[in-house]
N, C-alpha and C positions, 0 to 999 in steps of 0.2 A: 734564180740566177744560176751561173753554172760555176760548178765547186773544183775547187784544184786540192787536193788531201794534203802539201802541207803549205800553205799558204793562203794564211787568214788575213792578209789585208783584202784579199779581194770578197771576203764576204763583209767587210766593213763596207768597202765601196760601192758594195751590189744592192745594199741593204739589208741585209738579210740575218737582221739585229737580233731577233726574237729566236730562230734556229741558235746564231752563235751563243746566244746565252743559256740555251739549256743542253747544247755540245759542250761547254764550259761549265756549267753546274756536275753534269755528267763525269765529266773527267776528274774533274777536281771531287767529288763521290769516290771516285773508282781509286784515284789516290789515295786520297784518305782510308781507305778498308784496306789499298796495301800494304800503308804504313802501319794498320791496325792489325795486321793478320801476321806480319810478320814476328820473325822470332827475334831478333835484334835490328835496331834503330842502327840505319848506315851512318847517319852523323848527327850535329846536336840538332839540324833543323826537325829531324824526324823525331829524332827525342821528345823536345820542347809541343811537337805536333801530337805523339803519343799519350804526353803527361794532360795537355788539354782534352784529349780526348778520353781515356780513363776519368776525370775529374768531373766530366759532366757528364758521364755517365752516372756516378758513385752518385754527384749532386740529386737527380734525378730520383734513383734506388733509394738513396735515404730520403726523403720527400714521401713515398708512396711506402715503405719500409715503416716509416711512421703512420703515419694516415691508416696503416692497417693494423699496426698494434695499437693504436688508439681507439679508432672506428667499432674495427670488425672483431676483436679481441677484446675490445674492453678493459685493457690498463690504464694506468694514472698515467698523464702526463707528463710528468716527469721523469719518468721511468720511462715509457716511451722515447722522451728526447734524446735521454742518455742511451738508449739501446739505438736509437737511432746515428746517434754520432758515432757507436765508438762502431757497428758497424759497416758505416762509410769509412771510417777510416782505412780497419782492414780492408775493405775490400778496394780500395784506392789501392795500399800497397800489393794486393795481390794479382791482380789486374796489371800494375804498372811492370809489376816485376818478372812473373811467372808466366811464361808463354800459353806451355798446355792451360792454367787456370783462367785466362784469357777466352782459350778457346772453348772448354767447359760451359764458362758462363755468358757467350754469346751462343752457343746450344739448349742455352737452359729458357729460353723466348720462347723457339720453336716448342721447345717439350712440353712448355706450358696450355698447347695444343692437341698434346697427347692425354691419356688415360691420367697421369699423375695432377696434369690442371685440371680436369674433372675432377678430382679429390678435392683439389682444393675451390671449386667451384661448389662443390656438396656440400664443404662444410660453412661455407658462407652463405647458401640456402639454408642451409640449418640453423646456423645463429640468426636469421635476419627471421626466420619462423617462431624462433624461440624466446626471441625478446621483442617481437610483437605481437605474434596472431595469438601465443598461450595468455600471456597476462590478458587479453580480450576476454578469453573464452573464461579465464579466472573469473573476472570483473562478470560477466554475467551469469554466472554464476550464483557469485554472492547476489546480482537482483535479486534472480529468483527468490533465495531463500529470504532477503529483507521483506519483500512480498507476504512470502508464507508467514514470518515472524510478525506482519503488519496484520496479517488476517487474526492470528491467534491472541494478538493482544485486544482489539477490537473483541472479537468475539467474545474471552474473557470479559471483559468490562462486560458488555452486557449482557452475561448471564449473570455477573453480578447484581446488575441491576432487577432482572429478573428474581431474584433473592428475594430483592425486595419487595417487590409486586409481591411477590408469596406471601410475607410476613403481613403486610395491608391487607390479601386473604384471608388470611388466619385471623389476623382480628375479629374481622368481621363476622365470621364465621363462627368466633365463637359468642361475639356476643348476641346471636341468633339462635345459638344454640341457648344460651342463659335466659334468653327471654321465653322460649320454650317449654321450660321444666319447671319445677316450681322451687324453691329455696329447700324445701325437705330433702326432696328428694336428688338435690346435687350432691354429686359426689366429691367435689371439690372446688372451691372458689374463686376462680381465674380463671385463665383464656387459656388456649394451647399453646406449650411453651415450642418457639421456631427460633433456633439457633442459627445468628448470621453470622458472615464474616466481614464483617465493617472497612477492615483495614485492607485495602488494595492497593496499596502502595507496594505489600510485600510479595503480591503475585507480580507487579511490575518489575519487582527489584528481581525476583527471579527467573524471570524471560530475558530482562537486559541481560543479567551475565551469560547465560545461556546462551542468546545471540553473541555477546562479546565471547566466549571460549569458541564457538563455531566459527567466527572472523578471526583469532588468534591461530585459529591450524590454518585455516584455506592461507591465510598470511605466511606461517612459517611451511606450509607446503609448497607455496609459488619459489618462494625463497631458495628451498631446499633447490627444487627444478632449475631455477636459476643461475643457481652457483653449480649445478652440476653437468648441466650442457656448456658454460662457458667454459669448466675445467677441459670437460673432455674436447671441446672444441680446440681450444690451447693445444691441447697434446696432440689431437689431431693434426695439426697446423702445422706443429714445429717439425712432427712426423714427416707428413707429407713435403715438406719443403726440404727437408734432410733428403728423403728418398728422390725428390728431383733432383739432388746434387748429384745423389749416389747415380743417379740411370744414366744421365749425363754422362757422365764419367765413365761409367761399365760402356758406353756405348764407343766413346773415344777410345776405351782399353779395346775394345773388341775391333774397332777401327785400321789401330795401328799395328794391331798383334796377328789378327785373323785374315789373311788374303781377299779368303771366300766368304767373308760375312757383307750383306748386306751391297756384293758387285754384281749390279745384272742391270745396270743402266747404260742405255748410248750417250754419253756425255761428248762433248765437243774435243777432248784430246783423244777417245777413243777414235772418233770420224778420220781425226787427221791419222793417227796412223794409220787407218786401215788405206786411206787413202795415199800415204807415200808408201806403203810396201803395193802398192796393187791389191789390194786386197776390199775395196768396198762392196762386192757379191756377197762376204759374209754376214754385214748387218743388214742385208736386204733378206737373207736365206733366214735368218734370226730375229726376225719383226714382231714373232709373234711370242718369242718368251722372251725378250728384252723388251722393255720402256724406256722413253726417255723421262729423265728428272724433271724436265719443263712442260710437259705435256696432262693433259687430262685423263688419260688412262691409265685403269688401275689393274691389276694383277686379280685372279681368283683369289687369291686368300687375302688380297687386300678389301676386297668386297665382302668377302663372310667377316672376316675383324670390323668391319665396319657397319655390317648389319646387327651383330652382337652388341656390339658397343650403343648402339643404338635403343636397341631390347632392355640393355642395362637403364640407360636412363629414362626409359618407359616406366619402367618398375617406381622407381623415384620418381618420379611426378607423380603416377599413380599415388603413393606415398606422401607426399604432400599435396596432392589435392583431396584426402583424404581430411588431413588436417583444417584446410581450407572450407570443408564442408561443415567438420564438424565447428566453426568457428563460426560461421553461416545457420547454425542451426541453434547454437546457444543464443545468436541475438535473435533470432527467430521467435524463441520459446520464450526469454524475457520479455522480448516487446510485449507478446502476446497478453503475458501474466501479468504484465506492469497495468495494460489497456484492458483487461479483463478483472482485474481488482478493482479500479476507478470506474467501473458500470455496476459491480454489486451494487443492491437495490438492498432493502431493508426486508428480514422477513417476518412477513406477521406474525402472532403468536397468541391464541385465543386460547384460555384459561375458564372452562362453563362450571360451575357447582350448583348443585340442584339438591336441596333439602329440603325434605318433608319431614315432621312431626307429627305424629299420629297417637291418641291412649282409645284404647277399646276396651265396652262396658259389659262386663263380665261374657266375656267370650267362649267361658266352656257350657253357659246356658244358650246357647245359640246350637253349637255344635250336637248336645241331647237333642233339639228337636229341627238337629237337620234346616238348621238357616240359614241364611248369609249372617257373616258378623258386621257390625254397625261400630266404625270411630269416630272419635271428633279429633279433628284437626286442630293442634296445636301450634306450628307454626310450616311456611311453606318459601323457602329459602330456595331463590333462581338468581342469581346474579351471572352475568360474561365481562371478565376480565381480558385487555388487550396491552399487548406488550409487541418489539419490536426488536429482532435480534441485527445487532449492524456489526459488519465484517469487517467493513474499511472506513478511512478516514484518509479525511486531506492533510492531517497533524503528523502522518506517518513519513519520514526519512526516508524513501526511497532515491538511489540513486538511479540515472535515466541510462537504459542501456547502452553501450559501446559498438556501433554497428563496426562492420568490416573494413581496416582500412584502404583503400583501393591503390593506392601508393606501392604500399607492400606488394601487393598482386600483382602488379605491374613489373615492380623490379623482378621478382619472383619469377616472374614469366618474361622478362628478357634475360634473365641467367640461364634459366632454360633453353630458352633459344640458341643462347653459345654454347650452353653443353649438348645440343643436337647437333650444331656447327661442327663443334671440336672433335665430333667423334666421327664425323663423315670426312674432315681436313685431317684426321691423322696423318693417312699414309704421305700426303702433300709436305706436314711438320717432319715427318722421317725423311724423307728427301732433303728438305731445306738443313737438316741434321749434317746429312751425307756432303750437302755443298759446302758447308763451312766448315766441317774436317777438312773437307779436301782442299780449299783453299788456306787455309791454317796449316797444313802438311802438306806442300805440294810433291816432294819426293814421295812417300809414298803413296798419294794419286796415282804418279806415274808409273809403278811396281803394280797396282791393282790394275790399272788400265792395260798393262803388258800381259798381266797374266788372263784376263780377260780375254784380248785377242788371243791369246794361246790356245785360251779352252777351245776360242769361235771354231781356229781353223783346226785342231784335232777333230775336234766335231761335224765341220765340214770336208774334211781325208775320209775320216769313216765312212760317210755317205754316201762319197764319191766310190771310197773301194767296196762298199757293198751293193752300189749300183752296178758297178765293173762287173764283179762276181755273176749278178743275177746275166748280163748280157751276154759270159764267156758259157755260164752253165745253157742257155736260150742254143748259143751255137753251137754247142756239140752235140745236140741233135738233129743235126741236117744231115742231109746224105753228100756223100763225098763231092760227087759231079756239082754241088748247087752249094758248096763250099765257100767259093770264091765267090759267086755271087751274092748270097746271106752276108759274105763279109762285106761286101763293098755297099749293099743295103746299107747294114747295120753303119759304117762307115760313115755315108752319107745323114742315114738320123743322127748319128751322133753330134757329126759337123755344125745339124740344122739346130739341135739344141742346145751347142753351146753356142751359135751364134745366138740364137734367141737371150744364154742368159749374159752372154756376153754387150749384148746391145739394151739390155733391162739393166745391168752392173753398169755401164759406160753413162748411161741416162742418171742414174742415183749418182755415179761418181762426179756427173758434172754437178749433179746440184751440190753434194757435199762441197764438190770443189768449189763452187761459187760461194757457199756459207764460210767456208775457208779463208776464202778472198775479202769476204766482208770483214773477217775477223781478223784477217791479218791488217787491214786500213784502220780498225778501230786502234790495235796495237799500235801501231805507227802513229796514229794522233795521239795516243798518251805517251808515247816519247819526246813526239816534237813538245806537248804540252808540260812535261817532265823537264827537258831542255830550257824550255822558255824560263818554266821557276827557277832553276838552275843560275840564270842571269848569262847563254853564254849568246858570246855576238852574234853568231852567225852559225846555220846550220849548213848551209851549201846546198841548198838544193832547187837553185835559179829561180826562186821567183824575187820578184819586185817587192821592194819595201825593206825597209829597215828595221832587222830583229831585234 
């Protein structure tokens, strides 16, 4: 339907429900951030408007202010709650009361896009690494070595029991050897004495402690690691959230103080003046070392800051996927050892003794006449003993390895993601910086926006007088007679290119002027809209319907 700019019954009539209400959302937006950007509340409605708005902000801050001292810090809750109230409190009254810290702390969003929120995106990768992927790699860890502990006690036991096999040898052995010789001539009455050690409970008791002192460190080691990434994490935090206040702020100081910091944008009050002095050839002539704030183009050095920044958090994930590997590799090697313990097979163990008895009858009568010598066989001892040495057991306490959580990986690698984001959205967060100084101070916007066109057109004088120059030095090399014609030449290129940048300038100035005109109907609809809340009768501006 067709729209008349201040006269909204007719889009009620027309239908045209859906536009009006997001024309209306809009405004009522755009209100609200004047009454939020401003330095003083013109009456109590702004007030009462300000005070809710500060209040649900704070609401909000504290809510997530908790949640991350709680969470991601690891404090008591109670401590928590109370850090969390008393700093919504302050930050209610400083917000409600302090203009600049108003403006600060809706800066400090955007900055959390810059280099400083990547601190604090590191060090949330780091604690979210450190209190789950290390206690993993802990835990397997200790498999392994209950594994090794399970082999060595097993094996023990049965060489224990190999002992004893021995000893049942030895018996035997010697009473083969007794039946062999005759009572004369023993040299002693009994068997071969084979010292056992019976009691294995005492080699048990000293592997348990032994494993228990080896679980007493890796325990107070985890410990130690734990308590000492969460300290530094702490400090880190509080660190980096001080220095976001501080950049913040250094950025605002350099804002209000510095003319030339950080002005090289075409902003829409720059347009319009160039446009009521006559002046819009300059930001045509200037395209290519100005940007505008709303646009997708970045600056050479915003592109290398942002290839760097990029390199940076290369290095860090490198870094923690390092960690990630090595976490991958301890369940790896438990599983291995857990499922390679539990296939040990038993190994044999054959124990052969082979005795012969021999007496031979007078043997130095053999050797005078050059004979073989002749014995009798007294006894002839072959026995094969079998035994079984066993490594593992099903009785043994093994805990089952800890694979890799995939949760974690995940979260891991979408914070990642935003720290690639955030460092390619920099220079976009530095802009959004620049808009909300500048609408939080609009006077001096408008001193930076002045000085700005000053620089344009000095810039553009120069160019113009050193083109002058080169065309006056061109003419005084002619010969006298062909004077006046070179001039009336030169005369006419002249004419033809300023008409040319005159007709490129007129073409840019209408579009400015059209972007002008749109923005001047948006203006005027927050007025009528301004007026309406206002409560007054009537605006006067004929159309139909009653205000």
């Amino acid at each position: 339907g067709t729209f008349h700019p201040v006269c909204s019954g007719q889009i009620l009539v027309l239908g045209d429900f859906p536009w009006h209400c997001s024309f209306s959302v809009e405004l009522t937006m755009a209100e609200l951030w004047w009454i939020y950007s401003k330095p003083v509340p013109a009456d109590g409605r702004e007030l009462w408007t300000l005070f809710l708005q500060c209040s649900c902000i704070t609401a909000v801050i504290g809510g997530l202010f908790y949640n991350w001292m709680f969470a991601s810090l690891e404090y008591s809750w109670h401590l928590s709650i109370a850090m969390a109230i008393s700093f919504s409190l302050l930050l209610l009254l400083t917000l409600f009361l302090v203009h600049p810290a108003r403006c600060v702390f809706t800066m400090i969003m955007p900055t959390l896009g810059t280099k400083q929120g990547r601190k604090l995106l590191f060090s949330t990768c780091i604690m979210i690494a450190v209190v789950n992927i290390t206690p993993n790699i802990i835990s397997n860890i200790k498999t392994i070595l209950q594994v090794i502990q399970c082999i060595c006690k097993n094996s023990s036991d049965s060489l224990l029991n190999s002992t004893a096999l021995l000893q049942k040898v030895s018996w035997e052995f010697g009473d083969a050897v007794q039946e062999a010789t005759h009572s004369i001539y023993k040299p002693m009455n009994g068997h071969f004495r084979f010292s056992l050690l019976q009691n294995s409970s005492l080699i048990y008791q000293k592997m348990h402690l032994a494993g228990e002192k080896i679980s007493r460190e890796f325990l107070s080691v985890e410990a130690l690691v734990k308590d000492s990434v969460r300290v530094a994490n702490r400090l880190a935090a509080g660190f980096f959230m001080l220095y976001l206040c501080f950049e913040s702020t250094w950025y605002l100081k350099n804002y209000l103080t510095n003319i030339r910091f950080d002005n090289f944008y075409i902003t829409k009050k720059l347009e319009r003046l160039a446009i009521d002095r006559r002046a819009a050839h300059l930001l045509v002539g200037s395209s290519k070392k100005l940007i505008r704030p709303t646009g997708l183009k970045l600056s050479r050095e915003e592109v290398v800051l942002c290839l760097v920044q990029a390199m940076l958090v290369t290095v860090a994930l490198m870094l923690m996927l390092v960690l990630v590997a090595m976490d991958h590799f301890a369940f790896s090697v438990a599983d291995t050892a857990v499922r390679k313990a539990a296939q040990f097979s038993a190994v044999p163990v054959t124990l052969s003794i082979k005795y012969k008895a021999e007496i031979g009858i007078m043997p130095f009568l053999y050797k005078l006449f050059w004979r073989p010598s002749e014995a009798l066989l007294l006894s002839d001892f072959n026995r094969t003993y079998h035994h079984h040495l066993i490594f593992s057991s099903a009785r043994c306490r093994i805990s089952p390895p800890g694979p890799p959580n995939p949760s974690v990986l995940l979260v891991v690698g979408l914070l990642f993601c935003i720290l690639y984001g955030s460092a390619f959205l920099e220079p976009f967060a530095r802009r959004l910086c620049r808009g909300i100084a500048a609408s939080f101070f609009q006077g001096c916007e408008e001193k930076r926006v002045l000085h700005l066109f000053r620089k344009l057109a000095r810039r553009h004088s120069r160019e113009q007088n050193s083109a002058k120059g080169a065309l006056d030095g061109q003419g005084d090399g002619w010969m006298a007679d062909t004077t006046a014609q070179a001039s009336a030449t030169g005369s006419q290129q002249s004419i033809k290119v300023n008409l040319d940048i005159d007709i490129f300038s007129q073409v840019r100035s209408d579009r400015i002027r059209g972007n002008s005109l749109k923005l001047c109907q948006e203006r005027f609809r927050f007025y009528i809209r301004k007026k309406i809340l206002q409560g007054l009768p009537s605006i006067g501006t004929g159309c139909p319907g009653q205000w």
